[in-house]
C-alpha positions as CSV (number, residue, x, y, z in Angstrom):
1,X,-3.7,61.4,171.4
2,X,-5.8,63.3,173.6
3,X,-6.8,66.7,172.6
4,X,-5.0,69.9,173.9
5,X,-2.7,67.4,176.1
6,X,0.6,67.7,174.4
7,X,2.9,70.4,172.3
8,X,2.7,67.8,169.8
9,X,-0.8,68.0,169.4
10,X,-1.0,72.2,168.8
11,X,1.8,71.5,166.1
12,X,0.0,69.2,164.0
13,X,-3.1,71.5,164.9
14,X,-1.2,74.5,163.6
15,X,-0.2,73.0,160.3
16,X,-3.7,71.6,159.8
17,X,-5.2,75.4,160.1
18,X,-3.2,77.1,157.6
19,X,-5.4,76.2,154.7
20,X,-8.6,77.4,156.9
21,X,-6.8,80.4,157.8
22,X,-5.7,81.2,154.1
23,X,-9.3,80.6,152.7
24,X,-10.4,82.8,155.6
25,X,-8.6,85.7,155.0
26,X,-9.2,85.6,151.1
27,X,-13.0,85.1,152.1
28,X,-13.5,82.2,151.1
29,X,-15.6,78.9,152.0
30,X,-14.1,76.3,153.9
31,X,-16.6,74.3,155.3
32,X,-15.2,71.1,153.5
33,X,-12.3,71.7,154.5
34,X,-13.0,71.5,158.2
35,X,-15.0,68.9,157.8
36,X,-11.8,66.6,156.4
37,X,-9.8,68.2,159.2
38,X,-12.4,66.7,161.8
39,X,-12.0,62.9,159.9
40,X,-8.4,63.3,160.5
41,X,-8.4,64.6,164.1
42,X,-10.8,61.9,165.0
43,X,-8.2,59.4,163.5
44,X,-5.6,60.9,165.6
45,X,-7.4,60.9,168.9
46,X,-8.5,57.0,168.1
47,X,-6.0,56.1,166.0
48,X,-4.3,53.9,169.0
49,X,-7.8,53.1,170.7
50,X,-9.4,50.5,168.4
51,X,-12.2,49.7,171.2
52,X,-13.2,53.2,171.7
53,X,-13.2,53.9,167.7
54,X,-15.5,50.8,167.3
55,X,-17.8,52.4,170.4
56,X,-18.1,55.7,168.8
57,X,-18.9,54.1,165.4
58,X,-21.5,52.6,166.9
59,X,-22.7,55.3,169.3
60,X,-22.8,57.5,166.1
61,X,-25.0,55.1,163.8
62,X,-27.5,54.4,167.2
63,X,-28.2,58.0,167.4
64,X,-28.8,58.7,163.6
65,X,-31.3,55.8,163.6
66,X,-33.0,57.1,166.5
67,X,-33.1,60.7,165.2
68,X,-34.1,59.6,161.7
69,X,-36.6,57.0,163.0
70,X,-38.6,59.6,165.2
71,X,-38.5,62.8,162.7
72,X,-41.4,61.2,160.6
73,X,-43.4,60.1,163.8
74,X,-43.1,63.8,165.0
75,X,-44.5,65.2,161.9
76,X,-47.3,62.3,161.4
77,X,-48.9,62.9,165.5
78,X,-45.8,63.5,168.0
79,X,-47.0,61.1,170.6
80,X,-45.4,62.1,174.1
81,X,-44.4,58.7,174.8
82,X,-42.4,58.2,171.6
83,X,-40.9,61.7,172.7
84,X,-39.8,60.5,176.2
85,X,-38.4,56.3,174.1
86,X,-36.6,58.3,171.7
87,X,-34.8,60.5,174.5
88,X,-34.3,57.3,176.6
89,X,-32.9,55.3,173.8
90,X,-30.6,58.4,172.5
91,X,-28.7,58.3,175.9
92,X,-28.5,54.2,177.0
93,X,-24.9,54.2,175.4
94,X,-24.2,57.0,177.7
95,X,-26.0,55.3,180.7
96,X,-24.1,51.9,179.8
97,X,-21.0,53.7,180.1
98,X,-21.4,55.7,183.1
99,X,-22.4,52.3,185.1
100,X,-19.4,50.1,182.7
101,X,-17.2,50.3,185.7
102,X,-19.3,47.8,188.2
103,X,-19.2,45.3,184.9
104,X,-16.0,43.6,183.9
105,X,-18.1,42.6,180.9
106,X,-18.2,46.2,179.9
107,X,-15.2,47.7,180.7
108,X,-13.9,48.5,177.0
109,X,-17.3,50.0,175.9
110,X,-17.3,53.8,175.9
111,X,-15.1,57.0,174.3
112,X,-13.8,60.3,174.9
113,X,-16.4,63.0,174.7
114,X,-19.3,60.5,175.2
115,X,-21.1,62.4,177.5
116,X,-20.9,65.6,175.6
117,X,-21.9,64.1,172.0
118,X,-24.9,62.5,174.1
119,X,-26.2,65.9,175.0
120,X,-26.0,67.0,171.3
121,X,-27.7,63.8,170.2
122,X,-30.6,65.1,173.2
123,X,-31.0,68.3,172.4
124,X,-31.7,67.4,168.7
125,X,-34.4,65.1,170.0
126,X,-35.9,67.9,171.8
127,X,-35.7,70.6,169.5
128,X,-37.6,68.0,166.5
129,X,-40.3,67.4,169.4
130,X,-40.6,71.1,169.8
131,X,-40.8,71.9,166.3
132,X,-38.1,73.7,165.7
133,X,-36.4,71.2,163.4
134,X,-38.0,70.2,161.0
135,X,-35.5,68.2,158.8
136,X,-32.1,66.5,159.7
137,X,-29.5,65.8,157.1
138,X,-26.9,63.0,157.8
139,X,-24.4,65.2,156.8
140,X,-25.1,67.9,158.7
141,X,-25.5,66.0,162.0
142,X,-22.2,64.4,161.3
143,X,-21.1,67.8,161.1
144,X,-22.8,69.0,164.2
145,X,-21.9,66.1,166.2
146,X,-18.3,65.5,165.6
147,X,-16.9,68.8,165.2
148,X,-13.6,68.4,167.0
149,X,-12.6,71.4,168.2
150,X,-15.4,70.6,171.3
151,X,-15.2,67.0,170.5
152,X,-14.0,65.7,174.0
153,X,-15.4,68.2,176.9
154,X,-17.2,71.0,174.9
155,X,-18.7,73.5,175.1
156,X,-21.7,72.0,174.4
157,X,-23.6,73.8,171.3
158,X,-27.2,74.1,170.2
159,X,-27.6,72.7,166.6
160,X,-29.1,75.9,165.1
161,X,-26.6,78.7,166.6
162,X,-24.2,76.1,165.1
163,X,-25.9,75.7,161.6
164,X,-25.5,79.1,161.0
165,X,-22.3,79.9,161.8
166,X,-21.6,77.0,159.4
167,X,-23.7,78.3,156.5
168,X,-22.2,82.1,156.9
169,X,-19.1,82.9,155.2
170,X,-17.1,85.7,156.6
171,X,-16.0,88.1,154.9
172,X,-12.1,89.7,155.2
173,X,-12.9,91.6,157.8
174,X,-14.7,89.3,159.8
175,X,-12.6,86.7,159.7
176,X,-9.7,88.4,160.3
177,X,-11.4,89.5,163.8
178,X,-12.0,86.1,164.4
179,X,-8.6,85.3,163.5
180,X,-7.5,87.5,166.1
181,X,-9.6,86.8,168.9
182,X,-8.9,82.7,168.4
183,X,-5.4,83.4,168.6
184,X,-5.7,85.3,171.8
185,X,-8.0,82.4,173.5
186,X,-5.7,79.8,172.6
187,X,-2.3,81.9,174.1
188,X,-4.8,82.4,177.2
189,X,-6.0,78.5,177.4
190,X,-1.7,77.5,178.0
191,X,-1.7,80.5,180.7
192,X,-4.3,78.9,182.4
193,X,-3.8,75.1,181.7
194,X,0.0,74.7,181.5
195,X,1.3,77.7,183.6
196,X,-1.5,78.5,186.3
197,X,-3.1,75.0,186.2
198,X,0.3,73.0,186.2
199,X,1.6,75.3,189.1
200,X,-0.7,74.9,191.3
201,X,-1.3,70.6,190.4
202,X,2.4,70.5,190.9
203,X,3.9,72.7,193.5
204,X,0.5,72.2,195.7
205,X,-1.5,69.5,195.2
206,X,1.3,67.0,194.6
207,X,3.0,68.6,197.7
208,X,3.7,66.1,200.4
209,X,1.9,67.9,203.0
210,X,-1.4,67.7,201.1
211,X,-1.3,64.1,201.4
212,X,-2.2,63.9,205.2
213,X,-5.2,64.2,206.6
214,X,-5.2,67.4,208.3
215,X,-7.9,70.1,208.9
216,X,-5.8,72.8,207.5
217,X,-4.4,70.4,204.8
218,X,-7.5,69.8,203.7
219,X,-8.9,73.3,203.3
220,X,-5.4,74.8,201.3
221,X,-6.8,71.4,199.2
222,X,-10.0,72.6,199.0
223,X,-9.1,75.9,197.5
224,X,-6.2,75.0,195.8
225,X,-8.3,72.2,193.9
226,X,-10.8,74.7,193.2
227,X,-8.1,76.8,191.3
228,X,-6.8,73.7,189.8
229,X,-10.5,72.8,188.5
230,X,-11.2,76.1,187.0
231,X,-7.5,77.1,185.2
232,X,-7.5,73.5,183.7
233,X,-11.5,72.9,182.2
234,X,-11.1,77.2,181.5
235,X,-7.8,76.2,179.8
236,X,-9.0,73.7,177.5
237,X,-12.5,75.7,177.0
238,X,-10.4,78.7,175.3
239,X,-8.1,75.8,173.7
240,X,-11.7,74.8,172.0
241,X,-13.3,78.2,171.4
242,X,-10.0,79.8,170.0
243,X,-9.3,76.6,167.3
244,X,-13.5,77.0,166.5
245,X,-13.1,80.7,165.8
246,X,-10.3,80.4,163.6
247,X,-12.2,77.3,161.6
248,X,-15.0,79.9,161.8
249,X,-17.7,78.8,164.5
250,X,-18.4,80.9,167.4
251,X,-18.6,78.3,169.6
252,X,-20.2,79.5,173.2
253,X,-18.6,80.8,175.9
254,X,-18.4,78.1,179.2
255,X,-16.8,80.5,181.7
256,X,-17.9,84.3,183.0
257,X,-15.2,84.7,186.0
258,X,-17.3,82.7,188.3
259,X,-15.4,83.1,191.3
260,X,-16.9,86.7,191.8
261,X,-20.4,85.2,191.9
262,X,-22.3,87.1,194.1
263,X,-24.9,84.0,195.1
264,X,-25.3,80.3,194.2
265,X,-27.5,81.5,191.3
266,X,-25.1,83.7,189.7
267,X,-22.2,81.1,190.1
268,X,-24.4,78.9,187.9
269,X,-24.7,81.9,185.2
270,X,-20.9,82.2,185.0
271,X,-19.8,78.2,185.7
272,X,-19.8,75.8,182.9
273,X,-22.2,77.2,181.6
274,X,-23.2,75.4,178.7
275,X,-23.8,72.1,180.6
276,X,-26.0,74.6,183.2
277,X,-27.8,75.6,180.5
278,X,-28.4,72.7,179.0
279,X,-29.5,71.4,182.2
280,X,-31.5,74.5,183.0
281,X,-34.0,74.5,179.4
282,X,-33.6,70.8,179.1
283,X,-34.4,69.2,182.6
284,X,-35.5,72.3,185.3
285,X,-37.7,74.5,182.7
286,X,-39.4,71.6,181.0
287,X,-40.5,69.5,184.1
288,X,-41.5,72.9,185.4
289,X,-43.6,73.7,182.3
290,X,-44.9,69.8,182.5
291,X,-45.9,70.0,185.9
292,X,-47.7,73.6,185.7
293,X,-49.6,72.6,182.8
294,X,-50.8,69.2,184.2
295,X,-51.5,70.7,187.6
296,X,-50.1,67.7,189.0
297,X,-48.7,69.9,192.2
298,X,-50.5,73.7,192.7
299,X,-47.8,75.3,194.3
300,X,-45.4,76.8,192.0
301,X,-42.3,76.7,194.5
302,X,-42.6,72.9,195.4
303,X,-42.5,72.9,191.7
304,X,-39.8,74.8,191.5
305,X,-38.1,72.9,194.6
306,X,-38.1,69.6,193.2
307,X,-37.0,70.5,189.5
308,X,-34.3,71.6,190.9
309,X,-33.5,68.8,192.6
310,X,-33.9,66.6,189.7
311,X,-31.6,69.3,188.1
312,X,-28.8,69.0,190.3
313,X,-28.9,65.0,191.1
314,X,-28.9,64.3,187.4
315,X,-26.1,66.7,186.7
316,X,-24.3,65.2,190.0
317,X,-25.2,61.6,188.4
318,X,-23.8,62.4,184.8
319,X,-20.3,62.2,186.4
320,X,-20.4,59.3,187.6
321,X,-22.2,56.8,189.7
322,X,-20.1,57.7,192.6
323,X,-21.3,58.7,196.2
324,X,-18.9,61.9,195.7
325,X,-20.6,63.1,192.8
326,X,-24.0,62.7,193.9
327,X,-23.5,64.5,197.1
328,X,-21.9,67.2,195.1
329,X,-25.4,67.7,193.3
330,X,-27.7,67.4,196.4
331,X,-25.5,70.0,197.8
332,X,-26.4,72.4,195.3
333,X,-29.7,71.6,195.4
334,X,-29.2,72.4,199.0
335,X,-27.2,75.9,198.2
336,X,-29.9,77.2,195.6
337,X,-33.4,76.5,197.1
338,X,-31.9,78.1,200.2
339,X,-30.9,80.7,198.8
340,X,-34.1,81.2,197.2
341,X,-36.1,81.2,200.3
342,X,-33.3,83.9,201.3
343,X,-33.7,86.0,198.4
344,X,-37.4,86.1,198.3
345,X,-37.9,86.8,202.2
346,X,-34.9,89.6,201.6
347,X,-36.9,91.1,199.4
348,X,-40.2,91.4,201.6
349,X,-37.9,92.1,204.8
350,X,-34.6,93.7,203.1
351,X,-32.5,92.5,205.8
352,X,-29.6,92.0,203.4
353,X,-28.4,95.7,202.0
354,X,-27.6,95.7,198.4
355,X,-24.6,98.2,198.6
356,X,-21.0,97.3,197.6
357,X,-19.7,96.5,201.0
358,X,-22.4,93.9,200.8
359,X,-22.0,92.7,197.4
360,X,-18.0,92.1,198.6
361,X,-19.6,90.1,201.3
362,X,-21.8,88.0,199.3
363,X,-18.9,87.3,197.0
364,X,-16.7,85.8,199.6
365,X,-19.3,84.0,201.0
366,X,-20.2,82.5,197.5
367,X,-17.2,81.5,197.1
368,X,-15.7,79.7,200.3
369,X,-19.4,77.5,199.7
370,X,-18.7,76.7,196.0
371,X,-15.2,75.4,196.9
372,X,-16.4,73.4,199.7
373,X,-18.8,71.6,196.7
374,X,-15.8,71.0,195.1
375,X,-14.2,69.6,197.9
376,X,-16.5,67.3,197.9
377,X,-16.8,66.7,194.0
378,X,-12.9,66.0,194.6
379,X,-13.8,63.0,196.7
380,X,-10.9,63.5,199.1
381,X,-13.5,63.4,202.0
382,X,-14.8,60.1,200.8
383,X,-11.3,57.5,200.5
C-alpha cells in the first residue's frame, strides 16, 4: 500500500487517528500511541513487499550500528576521517540502490523512502560530529527515523526540532489548533493531488497530442508538467504535514508558492525546501566552511562557485544515475552562479530597477527558466 495513493488508505488512516485525536483534545500524552500506529503503517505499506521489508530491516540495523559505533569515537578524539567513513558508510545502502538498476543481481535491494530515511541517518552523523548530540537512544532514533507520516518522500526533519515536538505535550488549546490546521492541510493535499494534479496528468499530459514531438507540444508539456510536479509532491507534502500535526509534530513546511520566485535563489527558498536545505547546511555551507578554513583556494567566490556545483550535481545525482537528472543539476548550477555574478554587478551598476514592474518581470522570467529545468528533469528531451 503506498502512502496517500488510495481512498482506502485515508480510511484506515482516519480510524487509526481517533485515539490520538481523543488523547489530544483531553491533553493527554500519546507518544506511544503513535509510535504503535507507525509499526502498523509500516506493516501496511510492506505488508505485500517481503523484499523491501527485509531491505529496510537491514538498512535500519546498518545505520544504528554505524551511529552507535561512531558516538563513543566522537567523544574519545573525533578524528575527521572517521567523520567522513561513518558518513560514507551511513549512505552505501542508498548508493547501492540508486545504481541497483544497471545490476540484475541487485534489482530487489531497496525500499520506499530510502533516500529520505538516508538523509536522517546523515544528518544525525553530522550533528554527533558537531556536537550537538551528545547521546542517541535506540528508541528514539527508531522514533525519529520511521515516523510514517514523512516515511516515503518527507519532509525531511532535523532530529532535534523533532525531539521536541515529541517530548511537549499540548495542552487543549494547542492541540485543538493543531487539530484544526491538520485538517485543513490534508482537505488541501486532495485539492492539489487528486483534483488539480489528476486534471492536469489526465486531461493534458495523457492527451494524444502531447505525445508527438512538436515544438509547441513540447512547451504546453513543459509547463503543464511543471504544474503536474508541484500539485502532486505539494499534495502529498500537506497529506504528511496535516496527519503529523494531528499526531502532534510540526513537521516543516516543503513548499512557499515557489512559482512567484522572483530569482533562482528565491525559488530554492520556497521549492522543496527541506531537501534544499539539507543540501544547503549539509554539502554547500560545510565545504565552504572546509575550504575557507584550510585556505586550500583564496578566493571566496571560486569557493562559493564550486560548492555550489557540488551542491547541485549531488542533488541532480540523488535521483538517479540518469543523464536527465544530472543535467537538471548542472543547469542549476548554471541558473544560480549566474545569477550571482548578475546580482552582485546590479548592485555596483543598478541596471536592474527594484520596483514592482520589475519584480513582475523577474517573476516571469524565473519562472519560464525553472520549468525549462523541469523539462529536462522530465527527461522527455532525452528518449
Amino acid at each position: 500500500m503506498i502512502p496517500y495513493a488510495t481512498f482506502l488508505y485515508f480510511f484506515i488512516l482516519a480510524i487509526l487517528l481517533i485515539p490520538s485525536i481523543i488523547a489530544g483534545l483531553n491533553g493527554k500524552s500519546f507518544k506511544t500511541y503513535n509510535a504503535v500506529i507507525t509499526i502498523v503503517f509500516l506493516a501496511l505499506i510492506f505488508y505485500n513487499k517481503p523484499p523491501q521489508a527485509i531491505s529496510l530491516i537491514i538498512f535500519v540495523i546498518w545505520q544504528i550500528i554505524v551511529i552507535k559505533a561512531y558516538l563513543p569515537i566522537r567523544k574519545k578524539n573525533n578524528p575527521t576521517s572517521i567523520f567522513y567513513l561513518a558518513v560514507a558508510l551511513s549512505i552505501i545502502p542508498l548508493v547501492i540502490v540508486k545504481f541497483a538498476p544497471y545490476f540484475k543481481s541487485l534489482s530487489m535491494v531497496g525500499f520506499l523512502g530510502i533516500s529520505y530515511l538516508t538523509f536522517k541517518a546523515v544528518q544525525m552523523i553530522i550533528d554527533i560530529r558537531d556536537g550537538q548530540l551528545k547521546e542517541v537512544s535506540v528508541y528514539r532514533f527508531l522514533r525519529f527515523l520511521l515516523f510514517f507520516p514523512t516515511f516515503t518522500s518527507g519532509p525531511i526533519d532535523r532530529y532535534r526540532r523533532f525531539e521536541k515536538d515529541i517530548n511537549h505535550t499540548p495542552t487543549q488549546e494547542e492541540y485543538r489548533e493543531l487539530l484544526y490546521r491538520g485538517i485543513n492541510r490534508i482537505i488541501q493535499g486532495f485539492l492539489y493531488k487528486f483534483i488539480i494534479g489528476y486534471l492536469i496528468n489526465q486531461h493534458i499530459l495523457m492527451s494524444e497530442y502531447l505525445k508527438h514531438d512538436t515544438f509547441l507540444s513540447i512547451v504546453i508539456y513543459m509547463y503543464a508538467y511543471s504544474m503536474y510536479l508541484f500539485f502532486d509532491f505539494a499534495g502529498y507534502s500537506n497529506f504528511a504535514i496535516g496527519v503529523s500535526y494531528i499526531l502532534g509534530i510540526k513537521s516543516p513546511e516543503n513548499f512557499n508558492k515557489p512559482f512567484i520566485s522572483r530569482n533562482i535563489k528565491d525559488f530554492w527558498n520556497r521549492w522543496h525546501m527541506t531537501l534544499s536545505f539539507w543540501f544547503r547546511d549539509y554539502i554547500f555551507m560545510r565545504f565552504v566552511f572546509t575550504m575557507t578554513k584550510k585556505k586550500v583556494i583564496k578566493n571566496r567566490y571560486t569557493i562559493s562557485y564550486i560548492g555550489i556545483f557540488l551542491n547541485f550535481f549531488v542533488m541532480g545525482l540523488w535521483h538517479g544515475p540518469y543523464l536527465h537528472y544530472i543535467v537538471y543539476g548542472l543547469l542549476h548550477t548554471l541558473y544560480f552562479i549566474s545569477f550571482d555574478i548578475f546580482e552582485r554587478k546590479n548592485k555596483k551598476h543598478k541596471f536592474w530597477p527594484d520596483n514592482k514592474f520589475m519584480h513582475v518581470v523577474s517573476v516571469v522570467i524565473t519562472f519560464n527558466f525553472v520549468c525549462f529545468s523541469f523539462l529536462i528533469f522530465s527527461g522527455r528531451l532525452f528518449t
